[in-house]
C-alpha positions as a printed Julia matrix, in Angstrom:
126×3 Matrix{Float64}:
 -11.48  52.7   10.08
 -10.12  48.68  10.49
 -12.65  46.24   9.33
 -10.39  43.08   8.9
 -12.62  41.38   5.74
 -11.69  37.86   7.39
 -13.86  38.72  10.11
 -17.72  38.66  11.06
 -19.59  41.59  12.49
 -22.94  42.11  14.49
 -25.52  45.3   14.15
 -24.24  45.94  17.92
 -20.41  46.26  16.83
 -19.05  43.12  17.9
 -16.74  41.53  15.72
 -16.26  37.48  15.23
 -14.06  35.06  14.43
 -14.54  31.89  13.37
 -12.29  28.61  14.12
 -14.3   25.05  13.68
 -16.54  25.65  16.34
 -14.97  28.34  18.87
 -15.61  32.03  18.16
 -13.28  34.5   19.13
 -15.32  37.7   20.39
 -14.4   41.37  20.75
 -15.86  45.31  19.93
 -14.78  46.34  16.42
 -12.74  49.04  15.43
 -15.89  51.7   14.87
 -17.19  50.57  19.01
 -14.28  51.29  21.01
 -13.91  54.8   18.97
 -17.32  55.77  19.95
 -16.79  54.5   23.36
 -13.34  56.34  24.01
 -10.92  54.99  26.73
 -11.97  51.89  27.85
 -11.24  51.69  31.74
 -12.99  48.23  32.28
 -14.47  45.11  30.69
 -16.39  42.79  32.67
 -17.67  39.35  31.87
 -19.53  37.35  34.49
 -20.78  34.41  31.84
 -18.06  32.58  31.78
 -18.62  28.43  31.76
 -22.44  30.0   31.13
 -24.29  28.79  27.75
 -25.98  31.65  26.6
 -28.67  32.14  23.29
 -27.46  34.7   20.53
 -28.27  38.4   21.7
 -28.22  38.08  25.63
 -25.67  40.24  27.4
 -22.66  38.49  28.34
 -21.6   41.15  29.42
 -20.71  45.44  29.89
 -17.54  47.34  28.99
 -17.43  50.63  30.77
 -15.62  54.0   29.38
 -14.68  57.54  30.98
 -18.44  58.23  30.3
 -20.55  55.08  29.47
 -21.3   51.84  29.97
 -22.4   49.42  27.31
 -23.79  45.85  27.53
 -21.87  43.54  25.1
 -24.61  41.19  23.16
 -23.57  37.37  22.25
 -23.59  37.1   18.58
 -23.87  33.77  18.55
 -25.45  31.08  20.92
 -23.09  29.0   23.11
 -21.27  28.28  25.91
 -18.49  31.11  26.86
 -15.35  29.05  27.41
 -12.68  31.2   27.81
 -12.39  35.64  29.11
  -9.09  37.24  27.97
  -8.13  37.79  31.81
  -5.38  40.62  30.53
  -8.27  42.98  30.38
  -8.47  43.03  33.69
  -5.4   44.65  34.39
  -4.99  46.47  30.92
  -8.9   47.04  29.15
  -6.93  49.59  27.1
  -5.84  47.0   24.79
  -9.62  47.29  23.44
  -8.48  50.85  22.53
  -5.05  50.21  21.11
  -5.52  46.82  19.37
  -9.06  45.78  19.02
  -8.94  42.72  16.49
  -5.92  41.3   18.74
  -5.11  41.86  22.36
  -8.46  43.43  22.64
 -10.39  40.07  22.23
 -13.16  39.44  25.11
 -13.93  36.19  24.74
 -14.23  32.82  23.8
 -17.79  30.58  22.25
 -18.37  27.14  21.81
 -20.97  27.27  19.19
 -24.16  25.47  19.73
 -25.89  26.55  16.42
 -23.09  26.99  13.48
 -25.93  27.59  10.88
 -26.29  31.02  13.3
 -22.98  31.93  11.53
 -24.76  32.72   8.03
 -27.08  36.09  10.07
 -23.68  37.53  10.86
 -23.23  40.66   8.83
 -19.71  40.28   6.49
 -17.22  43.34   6.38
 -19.08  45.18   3.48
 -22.29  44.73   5.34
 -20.54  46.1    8.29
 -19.44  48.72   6.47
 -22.44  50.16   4.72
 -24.29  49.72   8.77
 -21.97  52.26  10.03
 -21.54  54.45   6.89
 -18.03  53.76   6.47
């Protein structure tokens, strides 16, 4: 199981990271395993300021759909657009070409409730 230590995690398996005051956004390792093949990711939020926990929004597999929860409050500034054409690179490369998207954070002290790699770790039993 990948769970990059530089990275921050949420109780719903999204994964952040942190640069000044963008965070980069994606489903960990652990997520898109549970999922299986990712066929699409949609994200209809974008240039939308959201608070932490809303849905911005679902990533659908063979046999589910899941909402995706902001894990931090902001304004989504940025959707990696390649998903649209390949949402398999969720599968194959989660912590890279898999990113969803892009947060200009309203509320950095929000950054100190995300869960760190060992907390991550001990959530999902790893």
């Amino acid at each position: 199981m990948n769970i990059p230590a530089n990275l921050k995690y949420t109780k719903d398996h999204e994964w952040v990271a942190i640069d000044d005051d963008t965070a980069t956004v994606g489903i960990t390792d652990f997520a898109q395993k549970e999922l299986g093949d990712i066929v699409y990711v949609e994200v209809e939020t974008l240039d939308q300021t959201l608070d932490r926990d809303e849905v911005f929004g679902t990533v659908e597999a063979v046999k589910t759909v899941s909402d995706l929860f902001l894990p931090l409050t902001g304004e989504i500034v940025e959707f990696n657009e390649e998903l649209e054409t390949t949402p398999e690179n969720v599968n194959n490369d989660p912590y890279g070409k898999g990113w969803m998207i892009k947060v200009k954070i309203s509320d950095t002290s929000e950054i100190d409730q995300l869960l760190s790699a060992d907390d991550y770790k001990a959530l999902i039993g790893a």
